[in-house]
C-alpha positions as CSV (number, residue, x, y, z in Angstrom):
1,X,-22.5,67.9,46.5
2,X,-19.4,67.2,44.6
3,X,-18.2,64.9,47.5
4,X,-21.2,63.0,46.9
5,X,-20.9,62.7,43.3
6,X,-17.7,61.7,43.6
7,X,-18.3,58.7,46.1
8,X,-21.2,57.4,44.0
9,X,-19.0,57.1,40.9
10,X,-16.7,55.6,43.4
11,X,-18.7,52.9,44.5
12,X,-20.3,52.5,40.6
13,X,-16.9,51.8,39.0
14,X,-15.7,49.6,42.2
15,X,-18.7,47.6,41.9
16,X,-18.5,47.4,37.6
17,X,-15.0,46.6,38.1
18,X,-15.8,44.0,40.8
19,X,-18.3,42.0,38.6
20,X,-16.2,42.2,35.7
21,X,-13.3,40.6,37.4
22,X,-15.9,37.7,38.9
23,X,-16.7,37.4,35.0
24,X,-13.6,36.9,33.7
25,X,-12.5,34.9,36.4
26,X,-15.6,32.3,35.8
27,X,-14.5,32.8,31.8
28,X,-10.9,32.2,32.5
29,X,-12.0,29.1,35.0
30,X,-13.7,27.8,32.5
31,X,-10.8,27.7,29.9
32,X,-8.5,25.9,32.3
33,X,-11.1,23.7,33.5
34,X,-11.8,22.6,29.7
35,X,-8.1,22.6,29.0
36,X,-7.1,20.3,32.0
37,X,-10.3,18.0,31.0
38,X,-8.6,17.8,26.9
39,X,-5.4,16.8,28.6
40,X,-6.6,14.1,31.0
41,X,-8.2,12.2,27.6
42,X,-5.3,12.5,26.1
43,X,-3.5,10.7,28.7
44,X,-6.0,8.6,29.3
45,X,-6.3,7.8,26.0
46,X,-9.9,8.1,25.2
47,X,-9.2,11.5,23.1
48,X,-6.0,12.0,20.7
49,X,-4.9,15.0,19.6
50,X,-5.6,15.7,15.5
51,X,-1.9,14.4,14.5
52,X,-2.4,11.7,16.8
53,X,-5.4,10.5,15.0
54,X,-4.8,11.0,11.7
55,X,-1.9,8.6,11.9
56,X,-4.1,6.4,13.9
57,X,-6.4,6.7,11.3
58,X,-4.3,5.8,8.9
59,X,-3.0,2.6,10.7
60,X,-6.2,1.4,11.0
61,X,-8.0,2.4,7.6
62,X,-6.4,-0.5,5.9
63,X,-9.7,-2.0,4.1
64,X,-11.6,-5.2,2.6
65,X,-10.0,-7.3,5.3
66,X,-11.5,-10.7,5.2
67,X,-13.3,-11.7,8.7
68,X,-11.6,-15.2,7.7
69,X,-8.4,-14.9,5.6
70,X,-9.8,-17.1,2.7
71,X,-6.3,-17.2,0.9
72,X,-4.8,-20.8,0.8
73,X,-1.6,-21.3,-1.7
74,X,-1.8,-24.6,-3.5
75,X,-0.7,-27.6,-1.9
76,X,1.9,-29.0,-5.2
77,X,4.9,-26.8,-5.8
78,X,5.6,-26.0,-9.2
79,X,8.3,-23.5,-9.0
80,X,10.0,-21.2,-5.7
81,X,13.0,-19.1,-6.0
82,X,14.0,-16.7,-3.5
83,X,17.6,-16.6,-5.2
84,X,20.1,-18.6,-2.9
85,X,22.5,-19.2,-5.1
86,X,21.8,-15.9,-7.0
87,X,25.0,-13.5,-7.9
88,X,24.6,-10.1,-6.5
89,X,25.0,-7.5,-8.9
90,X,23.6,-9.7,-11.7
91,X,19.7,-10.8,-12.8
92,X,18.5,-14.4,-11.0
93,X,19.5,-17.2,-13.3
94,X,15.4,-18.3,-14.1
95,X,14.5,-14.6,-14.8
96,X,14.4,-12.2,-17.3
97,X,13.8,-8.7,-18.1
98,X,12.9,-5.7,-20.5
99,X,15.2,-3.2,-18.6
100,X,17.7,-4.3,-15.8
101,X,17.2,-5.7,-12.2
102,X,20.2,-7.1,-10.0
103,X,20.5,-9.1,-6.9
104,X,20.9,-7.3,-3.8
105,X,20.7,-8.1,0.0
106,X,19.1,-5.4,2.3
107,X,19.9,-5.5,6.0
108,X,16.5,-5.4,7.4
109,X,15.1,-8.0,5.4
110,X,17.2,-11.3,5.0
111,X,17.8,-13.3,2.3
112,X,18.3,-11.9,-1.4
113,X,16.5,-9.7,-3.8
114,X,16.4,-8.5,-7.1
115,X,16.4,-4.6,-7.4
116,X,13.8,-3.9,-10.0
117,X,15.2,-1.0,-12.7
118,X,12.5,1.3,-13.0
119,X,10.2,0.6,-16.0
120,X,11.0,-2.9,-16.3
121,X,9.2,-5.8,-17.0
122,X,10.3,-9.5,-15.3
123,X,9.2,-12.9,-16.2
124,X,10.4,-16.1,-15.9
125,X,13.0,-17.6,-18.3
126,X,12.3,-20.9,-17.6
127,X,9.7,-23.4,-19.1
128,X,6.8,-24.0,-17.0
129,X,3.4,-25.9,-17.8
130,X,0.8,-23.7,-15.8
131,X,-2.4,-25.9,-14.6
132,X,-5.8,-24.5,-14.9
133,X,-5.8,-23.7,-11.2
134,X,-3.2,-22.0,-9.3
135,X,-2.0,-19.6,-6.6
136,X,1.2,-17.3,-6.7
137,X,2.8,-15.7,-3.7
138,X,5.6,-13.1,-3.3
139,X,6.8,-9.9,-1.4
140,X,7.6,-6.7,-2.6
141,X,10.0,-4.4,-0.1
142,X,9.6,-0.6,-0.8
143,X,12.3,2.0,0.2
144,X,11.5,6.3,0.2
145,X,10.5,8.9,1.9
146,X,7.0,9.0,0.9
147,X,5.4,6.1,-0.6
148,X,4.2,8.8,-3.4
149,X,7.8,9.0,-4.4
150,X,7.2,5.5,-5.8
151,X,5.8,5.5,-9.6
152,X,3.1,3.1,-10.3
153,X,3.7,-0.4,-10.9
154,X,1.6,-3.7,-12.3
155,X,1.7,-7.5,-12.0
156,X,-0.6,-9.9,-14.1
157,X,-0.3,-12.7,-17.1
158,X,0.3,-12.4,-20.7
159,X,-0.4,-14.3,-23.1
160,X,3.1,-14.9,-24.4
161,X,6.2,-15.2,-22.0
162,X,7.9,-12.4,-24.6
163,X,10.1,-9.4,-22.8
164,X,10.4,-7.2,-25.5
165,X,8.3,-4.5,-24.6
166,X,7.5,-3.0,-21.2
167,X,3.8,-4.3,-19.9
168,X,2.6,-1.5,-18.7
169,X,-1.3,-2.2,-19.1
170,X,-3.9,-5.2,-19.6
171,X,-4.1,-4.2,-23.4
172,X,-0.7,-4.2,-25.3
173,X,2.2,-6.6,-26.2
174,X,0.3,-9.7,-25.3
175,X,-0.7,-8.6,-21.8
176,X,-4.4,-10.3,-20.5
177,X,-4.7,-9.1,-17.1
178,X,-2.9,-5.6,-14.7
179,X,-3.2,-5.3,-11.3
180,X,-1.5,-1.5,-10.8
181,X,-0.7,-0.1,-7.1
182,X,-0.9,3.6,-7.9
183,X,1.0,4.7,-4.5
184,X,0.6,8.5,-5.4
185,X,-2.9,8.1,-6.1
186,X,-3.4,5.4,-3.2
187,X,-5.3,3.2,-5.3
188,X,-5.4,0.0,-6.9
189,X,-6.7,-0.4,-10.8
190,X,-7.3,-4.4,-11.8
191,X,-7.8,-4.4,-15.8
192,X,-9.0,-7.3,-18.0
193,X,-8.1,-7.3,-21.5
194,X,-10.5,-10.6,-22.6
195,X,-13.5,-9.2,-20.1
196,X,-12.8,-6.0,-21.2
197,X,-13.0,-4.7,-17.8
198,X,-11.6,-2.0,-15.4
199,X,-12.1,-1.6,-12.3
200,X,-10.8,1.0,-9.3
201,X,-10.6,1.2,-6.0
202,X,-8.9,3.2,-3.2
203,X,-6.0,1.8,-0.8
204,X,-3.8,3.6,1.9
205,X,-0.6,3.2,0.4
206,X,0.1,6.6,2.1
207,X,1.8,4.2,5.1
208,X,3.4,1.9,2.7
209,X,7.0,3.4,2.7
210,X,9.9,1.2,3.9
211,X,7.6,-2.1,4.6
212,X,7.3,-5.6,3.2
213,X,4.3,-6.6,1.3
214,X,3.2,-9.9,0.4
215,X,0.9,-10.4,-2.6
216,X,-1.2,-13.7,-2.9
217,X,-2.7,-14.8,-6.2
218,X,-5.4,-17.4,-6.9
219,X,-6.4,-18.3,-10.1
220,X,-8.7,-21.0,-10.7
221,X,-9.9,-21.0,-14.4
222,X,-11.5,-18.2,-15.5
223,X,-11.8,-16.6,-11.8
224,X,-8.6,-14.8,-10.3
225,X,-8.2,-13.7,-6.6
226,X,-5.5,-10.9,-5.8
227,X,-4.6,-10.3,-1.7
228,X,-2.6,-7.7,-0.6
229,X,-1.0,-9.0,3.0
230,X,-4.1,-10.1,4.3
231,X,-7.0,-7.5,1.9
232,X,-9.1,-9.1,-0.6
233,X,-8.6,-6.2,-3.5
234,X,-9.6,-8.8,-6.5
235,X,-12.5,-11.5,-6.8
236,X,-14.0,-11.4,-10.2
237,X,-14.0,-13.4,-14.1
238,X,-10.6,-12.0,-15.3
239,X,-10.0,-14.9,-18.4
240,X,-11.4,-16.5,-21.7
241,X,-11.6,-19.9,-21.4
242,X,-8.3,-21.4,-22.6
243,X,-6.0,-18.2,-22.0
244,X,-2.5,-18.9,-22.1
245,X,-1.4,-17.2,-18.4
246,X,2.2,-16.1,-18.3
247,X,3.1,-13.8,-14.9
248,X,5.0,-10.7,-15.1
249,X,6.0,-8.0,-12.9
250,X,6.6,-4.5,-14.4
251,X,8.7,-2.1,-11.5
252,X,7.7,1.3,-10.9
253,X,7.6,3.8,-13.8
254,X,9.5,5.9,-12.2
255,X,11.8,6.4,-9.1
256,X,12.1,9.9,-7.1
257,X,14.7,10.8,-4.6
258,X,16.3,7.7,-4.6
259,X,13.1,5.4,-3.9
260,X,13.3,1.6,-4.9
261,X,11.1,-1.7,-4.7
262,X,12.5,-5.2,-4.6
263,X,11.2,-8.4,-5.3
264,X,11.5,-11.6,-4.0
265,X,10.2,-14.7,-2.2
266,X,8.3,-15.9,-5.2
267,X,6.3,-19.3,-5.1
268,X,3.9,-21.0,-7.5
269,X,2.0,-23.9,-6.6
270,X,-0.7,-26.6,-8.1
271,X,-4.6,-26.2,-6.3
């Protein structure tokens, strides 16, 4: 009788074990057949990985691209300097600032430059009669480790070509209009101080480290236009009629572990 017991529980656990091993043999085929099927679309390419598309993401998230680029710089010069005859070390001869800036050359990026002394502001020292309708192009080169290592920085007009005080906003020392690249935030703020508007809206400046980017302006009376390389991020009223317009640039607030922007390439022409 005891035999008997003995080769029934024999047979049970066999048979127990032998289904359990089928189990975990379907299980474990499973897994490898799910693991080999992630790694073919990876190489193929129809599937990336989560780092992979994040930073695919973030290449391709740049927004408010136009289908047709609609910017077109005016066809009469008025003024360009992109600092030929500049002395390095010291500011461009038709500029001026309310901090510091000096003329640099970078080796990735020909020509010259004017390093921009964090919370500066830079307009031109030159006399210039401004028609009703313009456009204003130049390039900004940022160097860091992050792009949220950059403080944020504004362009616009002022009423008054004055550097005493820093612009940092649309509503003090004579300033009319800020465009501000918030680079931390990753977001653009366009401010009005005769439409008393504010507006916001978000930009990936996350991927902006170490890379050139050309700004385009049109203003055509009251209306202004702002691109950013080839992104519409302004279209709206921004002046009284008869505002005196007088461009500035103010750097970065602030610079950490040894960020900088430079500008240069800058062009205004007649519409």
């Amino acid at each position: 009788m005891k035999t008997k017991l003995l080769i029934l529980c024999s047979i049970v656990f066999l048979t127990t074990t032998s289904t359990q091993a089928q189990f975990w043999k379907k299980i474990q085929q499973k897994v490898e057949d799910k693991a080999a099927e992630k790694v073919d679309k990876v190489l193929s390419g129809s599937e990336e990985t989560s780092e992979q598309g994040a930073e695919a993401s973030s290449k391709r998230e740049t927004p408010y691209i136009e289908e047709v680029f609609t910017f077109e710089p005016g066809g009469t010069l008025i003024f360009e300097d992109q600092f030929i005859d500049a002395q390095k070390g010291l500011m461009p001869e038709y500029w001026k600032t309310s901090g510091n800036g000096s003329i640099v050359e970078l080796d990735a990026y020909p020509g010259k430059w004017v390093m921009m002394g964090e919370n500066s502001t830079f307009k031109l020292d030159t006399l210039i009669k401004v028609p009703e309708n313009f456009t204003i192009e130049f390039d900004l080169i940022t160097s860091s480790d992050k792009a949220e290592d950059i403080g944020s920085m504004n362009f616009g007009f002022a009423k008054d070509n004055s550097v005493r005080s820093t612009l940092l906003d649309a509503y003090n020392h004579g300033a009319v209009t800020s465009t501000k690249f918030h680079f931390h935030n990753q977001d653009i703020t366009h401010s009005s101080k005769d439409m008393d508007a504010y507006h916001t809206l978000n930009f990936p400046f996350k991927s902006y480290s170490n890379t050139k980017i050309r700004v385009s302006i049109v203003v055509q009376g009251k209306e202004m236009r702002v691109y950013l390389d080839k992104s519409k991020v302004l279209d709206r009223t921004m002046f009284a009629t008869g505002t005196s317009k007088f461009f500035y640039i103010t750097a970065p607030f602030k610079y950490d572990k040894e960020s900088r922007v430079f500008f240069g390439n800058f062009k205004m022409a007649a519409l």
